[in-house]
C-alpha positions as CSV (number, residue, x, y, z in Angstrom):
1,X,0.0,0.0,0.0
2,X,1.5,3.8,-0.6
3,X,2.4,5.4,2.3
4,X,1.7,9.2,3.3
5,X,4.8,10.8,2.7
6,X,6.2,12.9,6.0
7,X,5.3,16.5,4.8
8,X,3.7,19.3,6.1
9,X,0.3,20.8,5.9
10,X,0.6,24.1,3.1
11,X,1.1,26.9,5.6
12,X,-0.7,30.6,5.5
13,X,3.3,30.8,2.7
14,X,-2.4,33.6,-3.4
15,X,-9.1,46.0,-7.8
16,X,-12.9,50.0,-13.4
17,X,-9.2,50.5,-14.4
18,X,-6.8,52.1,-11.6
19,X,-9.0,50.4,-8.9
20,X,-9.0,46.9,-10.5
21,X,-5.5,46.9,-11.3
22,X,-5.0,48.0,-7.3
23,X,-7.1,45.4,-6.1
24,X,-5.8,42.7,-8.1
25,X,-2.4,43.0,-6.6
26,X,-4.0,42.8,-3.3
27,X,-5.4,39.5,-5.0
28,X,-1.4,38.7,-5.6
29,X,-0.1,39.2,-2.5
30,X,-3.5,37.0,-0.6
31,X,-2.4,34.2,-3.0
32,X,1.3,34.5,-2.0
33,X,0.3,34.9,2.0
34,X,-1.3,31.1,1.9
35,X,1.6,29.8,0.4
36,X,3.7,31.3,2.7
37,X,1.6,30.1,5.3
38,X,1.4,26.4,3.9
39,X,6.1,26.7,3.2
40,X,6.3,27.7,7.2
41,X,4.2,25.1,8.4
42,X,6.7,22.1,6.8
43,X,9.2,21.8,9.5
44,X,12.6,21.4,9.5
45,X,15.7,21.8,11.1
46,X,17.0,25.3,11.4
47,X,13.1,26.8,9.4
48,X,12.1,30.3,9.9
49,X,9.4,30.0,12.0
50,X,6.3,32.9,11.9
51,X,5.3,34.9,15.1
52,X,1.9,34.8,15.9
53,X,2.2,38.9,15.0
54,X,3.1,38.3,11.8
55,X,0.3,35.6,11.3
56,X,-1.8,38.3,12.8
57,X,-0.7,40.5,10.0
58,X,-1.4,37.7,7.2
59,X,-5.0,36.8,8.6
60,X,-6.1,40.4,8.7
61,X,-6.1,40.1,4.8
62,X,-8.3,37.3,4.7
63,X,-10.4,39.2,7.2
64,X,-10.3,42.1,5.4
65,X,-11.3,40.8,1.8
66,X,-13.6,37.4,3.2
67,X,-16.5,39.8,3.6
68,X,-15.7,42.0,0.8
69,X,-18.0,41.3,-1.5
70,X,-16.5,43.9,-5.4
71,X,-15.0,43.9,-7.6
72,X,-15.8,40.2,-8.3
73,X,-14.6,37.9,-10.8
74,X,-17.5,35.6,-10.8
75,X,-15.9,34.1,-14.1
76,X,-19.6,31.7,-14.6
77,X,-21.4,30.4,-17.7
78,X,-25.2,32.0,-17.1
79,X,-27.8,29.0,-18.2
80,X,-30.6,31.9,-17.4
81,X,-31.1,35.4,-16.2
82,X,-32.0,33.9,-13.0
83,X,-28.3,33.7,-12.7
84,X,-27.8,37.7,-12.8
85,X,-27.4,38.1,-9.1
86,X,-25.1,39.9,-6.9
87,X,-22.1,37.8,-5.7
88,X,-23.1,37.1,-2.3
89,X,-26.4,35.8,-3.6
90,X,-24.9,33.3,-5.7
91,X,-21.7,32.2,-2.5
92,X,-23.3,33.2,0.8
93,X,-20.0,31.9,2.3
94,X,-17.5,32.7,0.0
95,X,-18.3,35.7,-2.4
96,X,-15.4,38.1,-1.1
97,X,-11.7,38.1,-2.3
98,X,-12.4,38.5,-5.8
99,X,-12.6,35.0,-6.7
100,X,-14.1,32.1,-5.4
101,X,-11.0,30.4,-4.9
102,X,-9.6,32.9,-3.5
103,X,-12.2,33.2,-0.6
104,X,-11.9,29.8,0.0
105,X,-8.1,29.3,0.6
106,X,-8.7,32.7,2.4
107,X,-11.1,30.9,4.9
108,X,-8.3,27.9,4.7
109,X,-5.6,30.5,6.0
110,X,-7.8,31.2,8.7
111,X,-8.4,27.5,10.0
112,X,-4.4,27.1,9.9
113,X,-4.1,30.0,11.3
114,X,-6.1,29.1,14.8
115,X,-5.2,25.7,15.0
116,X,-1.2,26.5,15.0
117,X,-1.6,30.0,16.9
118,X,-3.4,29.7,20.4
119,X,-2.3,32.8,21.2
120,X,-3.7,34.4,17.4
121,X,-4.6,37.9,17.5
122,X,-8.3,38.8,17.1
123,X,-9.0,35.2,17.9
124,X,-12.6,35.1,18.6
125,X,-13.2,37.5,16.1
126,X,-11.7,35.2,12.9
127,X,-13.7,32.4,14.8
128,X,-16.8,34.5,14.3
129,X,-16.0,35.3,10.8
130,X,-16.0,31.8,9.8
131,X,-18.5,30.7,11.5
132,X,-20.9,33.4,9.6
133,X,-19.3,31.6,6.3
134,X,-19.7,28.5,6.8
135,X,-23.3,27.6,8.0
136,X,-25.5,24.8,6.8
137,X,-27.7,27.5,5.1
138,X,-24.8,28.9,3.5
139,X,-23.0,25.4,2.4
140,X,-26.4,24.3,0.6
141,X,-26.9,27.7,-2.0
142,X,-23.1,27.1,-2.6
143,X,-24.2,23.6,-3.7
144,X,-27.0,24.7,-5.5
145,X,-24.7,27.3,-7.7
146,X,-22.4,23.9,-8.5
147,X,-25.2,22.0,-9.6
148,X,-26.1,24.4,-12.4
149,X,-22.9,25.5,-13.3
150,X,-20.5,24.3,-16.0
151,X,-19.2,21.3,-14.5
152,X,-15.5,22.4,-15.4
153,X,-16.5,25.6,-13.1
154,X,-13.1,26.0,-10.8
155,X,-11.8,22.3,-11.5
156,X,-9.8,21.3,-10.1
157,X,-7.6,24.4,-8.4
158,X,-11.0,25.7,-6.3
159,X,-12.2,22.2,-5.4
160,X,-8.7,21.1,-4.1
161,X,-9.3,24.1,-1.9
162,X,-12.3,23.3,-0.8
163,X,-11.1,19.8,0.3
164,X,-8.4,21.6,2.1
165,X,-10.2,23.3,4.0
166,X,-12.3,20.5,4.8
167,X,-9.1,18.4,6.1
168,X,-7.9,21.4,8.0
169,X,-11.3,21.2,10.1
170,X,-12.4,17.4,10.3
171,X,-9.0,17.3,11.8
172,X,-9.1,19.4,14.2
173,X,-11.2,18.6,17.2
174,X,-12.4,22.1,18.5
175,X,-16.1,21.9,18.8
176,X,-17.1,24.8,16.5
177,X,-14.6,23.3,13.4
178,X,-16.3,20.4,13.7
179,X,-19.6,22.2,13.5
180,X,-18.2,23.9,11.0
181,X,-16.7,20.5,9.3
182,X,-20.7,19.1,9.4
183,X,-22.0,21.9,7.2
184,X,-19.0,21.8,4.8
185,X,-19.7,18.1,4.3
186,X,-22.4,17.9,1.3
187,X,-20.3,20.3,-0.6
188,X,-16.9,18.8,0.2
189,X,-18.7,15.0,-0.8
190,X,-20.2,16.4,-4.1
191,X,-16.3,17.7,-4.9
192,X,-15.0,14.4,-4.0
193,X,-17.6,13.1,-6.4
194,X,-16.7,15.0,-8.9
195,X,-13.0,13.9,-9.2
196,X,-14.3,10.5,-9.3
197,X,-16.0,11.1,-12.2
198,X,-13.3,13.7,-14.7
199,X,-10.3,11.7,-13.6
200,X,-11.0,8.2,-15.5
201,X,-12.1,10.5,-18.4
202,X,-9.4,13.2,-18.3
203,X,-6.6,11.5,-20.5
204,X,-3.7,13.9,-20.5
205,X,-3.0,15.9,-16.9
206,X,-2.7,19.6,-17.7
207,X,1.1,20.7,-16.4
208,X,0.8,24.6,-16.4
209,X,2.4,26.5,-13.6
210,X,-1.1,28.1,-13.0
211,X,-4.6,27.0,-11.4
212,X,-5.1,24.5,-13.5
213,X,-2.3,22.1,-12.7
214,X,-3.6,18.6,-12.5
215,X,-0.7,17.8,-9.6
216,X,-1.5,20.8,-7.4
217,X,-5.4,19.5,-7.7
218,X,-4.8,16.0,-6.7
219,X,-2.2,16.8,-4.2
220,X,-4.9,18.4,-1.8
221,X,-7.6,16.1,-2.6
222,X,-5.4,13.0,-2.1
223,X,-4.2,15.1,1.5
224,X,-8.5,15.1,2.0
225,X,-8.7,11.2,1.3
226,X,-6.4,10.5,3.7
227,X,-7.4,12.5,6.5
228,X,-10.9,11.4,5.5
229,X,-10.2,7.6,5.4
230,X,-11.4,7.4,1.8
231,X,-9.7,4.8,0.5
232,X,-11.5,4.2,-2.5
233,X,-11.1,7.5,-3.3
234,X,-7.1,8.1,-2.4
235,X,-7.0,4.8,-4.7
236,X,-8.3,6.3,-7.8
237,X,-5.9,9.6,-7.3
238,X,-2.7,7.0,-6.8
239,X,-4.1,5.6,-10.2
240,X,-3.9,8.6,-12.1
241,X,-1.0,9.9,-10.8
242,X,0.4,6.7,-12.0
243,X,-1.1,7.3,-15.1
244,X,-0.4,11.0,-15.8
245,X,3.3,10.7,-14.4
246,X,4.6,7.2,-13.7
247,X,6.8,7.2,-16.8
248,X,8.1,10.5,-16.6
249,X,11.4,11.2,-16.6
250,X,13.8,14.5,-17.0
251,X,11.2,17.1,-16.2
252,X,12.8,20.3,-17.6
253,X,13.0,22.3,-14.5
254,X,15.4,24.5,-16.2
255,X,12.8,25.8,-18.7
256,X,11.1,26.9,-15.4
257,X,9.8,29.6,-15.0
258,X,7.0,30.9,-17.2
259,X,6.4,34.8,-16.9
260,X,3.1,34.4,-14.5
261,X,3.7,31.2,-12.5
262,X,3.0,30.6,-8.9
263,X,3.1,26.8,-9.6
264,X,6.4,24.4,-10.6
265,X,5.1,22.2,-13.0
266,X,7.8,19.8,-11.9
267,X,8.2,20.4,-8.0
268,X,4.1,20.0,-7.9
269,X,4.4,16.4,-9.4
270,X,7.0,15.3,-7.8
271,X,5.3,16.5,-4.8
272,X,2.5,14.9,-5.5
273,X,4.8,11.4,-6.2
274,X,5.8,11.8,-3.2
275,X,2.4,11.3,-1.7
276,X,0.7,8.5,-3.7
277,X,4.6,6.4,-3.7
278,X,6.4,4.4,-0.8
279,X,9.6,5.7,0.1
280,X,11.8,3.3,-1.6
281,X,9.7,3.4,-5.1
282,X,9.6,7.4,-4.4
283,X,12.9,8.0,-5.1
284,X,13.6,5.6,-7.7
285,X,11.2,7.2,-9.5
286,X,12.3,11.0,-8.3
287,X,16.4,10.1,-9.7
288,X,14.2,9.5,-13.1
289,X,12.6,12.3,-13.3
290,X,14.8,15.0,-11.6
291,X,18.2,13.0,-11.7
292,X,20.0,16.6,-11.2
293,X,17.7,17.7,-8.4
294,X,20.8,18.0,-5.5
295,X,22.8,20.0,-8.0
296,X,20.1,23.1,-7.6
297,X,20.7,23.4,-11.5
298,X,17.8,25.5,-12.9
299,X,16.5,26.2,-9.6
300,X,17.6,29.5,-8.1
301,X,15.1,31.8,-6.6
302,X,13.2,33.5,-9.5
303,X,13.5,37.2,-10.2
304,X,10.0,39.3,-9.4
305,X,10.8,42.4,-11.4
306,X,7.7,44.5,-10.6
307,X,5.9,43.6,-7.9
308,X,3.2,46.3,-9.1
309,X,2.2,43.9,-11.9
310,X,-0.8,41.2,-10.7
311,X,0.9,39.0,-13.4
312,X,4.4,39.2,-12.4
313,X,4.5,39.2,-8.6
314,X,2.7,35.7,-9.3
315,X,6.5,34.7,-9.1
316,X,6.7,35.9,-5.6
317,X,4.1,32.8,-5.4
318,X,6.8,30.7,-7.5
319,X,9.8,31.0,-5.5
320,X,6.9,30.2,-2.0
321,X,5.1,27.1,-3.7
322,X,8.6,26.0,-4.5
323,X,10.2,25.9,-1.3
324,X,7.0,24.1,0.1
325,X,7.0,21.3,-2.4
326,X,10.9,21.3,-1.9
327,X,10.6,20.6,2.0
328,X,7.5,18.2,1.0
329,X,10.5,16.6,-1.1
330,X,13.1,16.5,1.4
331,X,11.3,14.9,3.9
332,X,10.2,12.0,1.7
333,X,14.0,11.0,0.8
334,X,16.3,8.7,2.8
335,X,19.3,11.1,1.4
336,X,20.8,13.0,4.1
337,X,22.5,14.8,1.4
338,X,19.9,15.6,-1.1
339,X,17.3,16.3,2.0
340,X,19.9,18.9,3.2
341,X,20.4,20.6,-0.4
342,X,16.7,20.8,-0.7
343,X,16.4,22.5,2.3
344,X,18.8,25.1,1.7
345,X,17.1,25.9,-1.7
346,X,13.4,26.0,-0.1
347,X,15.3,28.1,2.4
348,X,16.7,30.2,0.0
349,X,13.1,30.7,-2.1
350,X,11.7,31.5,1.1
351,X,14.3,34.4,2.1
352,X,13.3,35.6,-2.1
353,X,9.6,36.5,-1.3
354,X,8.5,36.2,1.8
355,X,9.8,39.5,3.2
356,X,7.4,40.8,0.6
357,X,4.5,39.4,0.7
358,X,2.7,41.7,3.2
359,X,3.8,45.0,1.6
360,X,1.7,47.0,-0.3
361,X,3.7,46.4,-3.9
């Protein structure tokens, strides 16, 4: 049977014309925060850890922009005019942030943020602010919006968020996330269902460094299945990761980056190998596909030349997702060697960007 590889949960590290643009860097920099939050939360010897100040700091983004309810990027197919309604009509629990997605890994940030914070700022007050999102009442109209919308609608990027979420607060035993944990439930089921049903058809896995990423997407679900003791779906991810990647060899992780990513094609399946592989069969299969991996050839820190740009600081995300899935990595190799050299590149990414990611530009 594959094992769960020893890796940590994704840490907290990702606005007409003048005000868009504004706000859409805000969008940026939220992305970056819960990657930051996910890299610090992967422990190793020697990490930077986060203060609960500057957690404080991150989580007053996701507080600020949760209930924020334009601009909005509703980005949906309308079957009807019933359909032209305001944002929070249409996601009662997560209509703010500009996205859907982005709402949702916001509420993520917050869960992550209480359970490894006891002494969180504002505590009671982001427990009341998820608690107003995620009710019963809100959970059902959220289900009712996927049920007439394309069935492609935020697949797979926003429902491997949403199954996050959902394994941040079935495991946690505080009473109100598992209240919380209850209502997600239909919505976080019908998500599950629906990997079961596009992964036998979906042939070829989509390798952009963007939302779309087929890894990324099973990573979190495959994290849910686990937690979740699902094996038949955890079965049917390990099946098409085998599928998508088994063969793989020589990703070119020098070609990386593209000029908007916030994903490594290569470090997200290999992360996701990691995961559905046993150790030994892991890194058979990692010496394949990334045979110059403990050189750090084609993998210094990535240059973010305008962090004004909502395209280009994506990198800032880039050089964070990378040094996540890089300490993901280290941890699942016996190498002493290659674990170290990993973690001095995820160390270095993480000295890159994180400085930056709660400045305004």
């Amino acid at each position: 049977m594959p094992r769960r590889a020893q890796y940590g949960r994704p840490v907290i590290g990702t606005w007409a014309l003048g005000y868009v643009m504004h706000y859409m860097r805000r969008v940026a920099r939220f992305v970056l925060v819960s990657l930051a939050v996910s890299t610090t939360t992967v422990s190793h010897a020697g990490a930077r850890a986060m203060s609960a100040d500057e957690i404080g700091r991150f989580t007053q983004l996701a507080m600020d922009c949760i209930p924020q309810e334009y601009p909005n990027k509703l980005n949906q197919v309308l079957p009807d005019a019933e359909f032209l309604r305001a944002p929070k009509t249409l996601h009662p629990a997560f209509y703010g942030c500009y996205d859907w997605h982005s709402s949702v890994h916001g509420h993520w940030m917050l869960v992550k943020a209480l359970k490894a914070f006891e002494d969180l700022p504002n505590r009671e007050a982001v427990f009341a602010q998820l608690m107003d999102s995620i009710s019963a009442e809100n959970i059902e109209a959220e289900l009712a919006y996927f049920l007439h919308e394309s069935k492609s609608w935020e697949r797979m990027y926003g429902w491997a968020w949403l199954l996050q979420l959902q394994n941040e607060l079935m495991s946690w035993d505080e009473p109100r996330a598992q209240q919380m944990s209850r209502a997600l439930q239909p919505l976080s089921i019908y998500l599950r269902d629906r990997y079961m049903q596009f992964l036998p058809v979906q042939v070829y896995p989509v390798r952009t460094g963007v939302h779309p990423n087929s890894a990324f997407g099973m990573s979190f679900a495959y994290d849910y299945a686990q937690t979740a003791g699902d094996a038949e779906f955890a079965a049917l991810i390990e099946q098409a990761a085998m599928r998508y990647y088994g063969d793989d060899a020589r990703c070119p992780i020098a070609w990386e980056p593209s000029g908007e990513d916030f994903l490594s094609p290569c470090l997200e399946e290999a992360a996701l190998m990691s995961r559905v592989l046993d150790g030994a069969a892991f890194e058979r299969w990692l010496s394949s596909f990334l045979p110059e991996l403990g050189s750090g050839e084609g993998l210094d820190p990535v240059n973010v030349s305008d962090r004004t740009d909502p395209k280009i600081v994506h990198l800032d995300g880039l050089n964070l997702s990378r040094a996540w899935n890089l300490l993901i990595i280290a941890n699942a190799v016996s190498d002493a060697a290659l674990a170290t050299s990993l973690r001095e590149s995820a160390d270095a990414h993480l000295a890159a960007s994180l400085p930056f990611v709660s400045e305004d530009n």
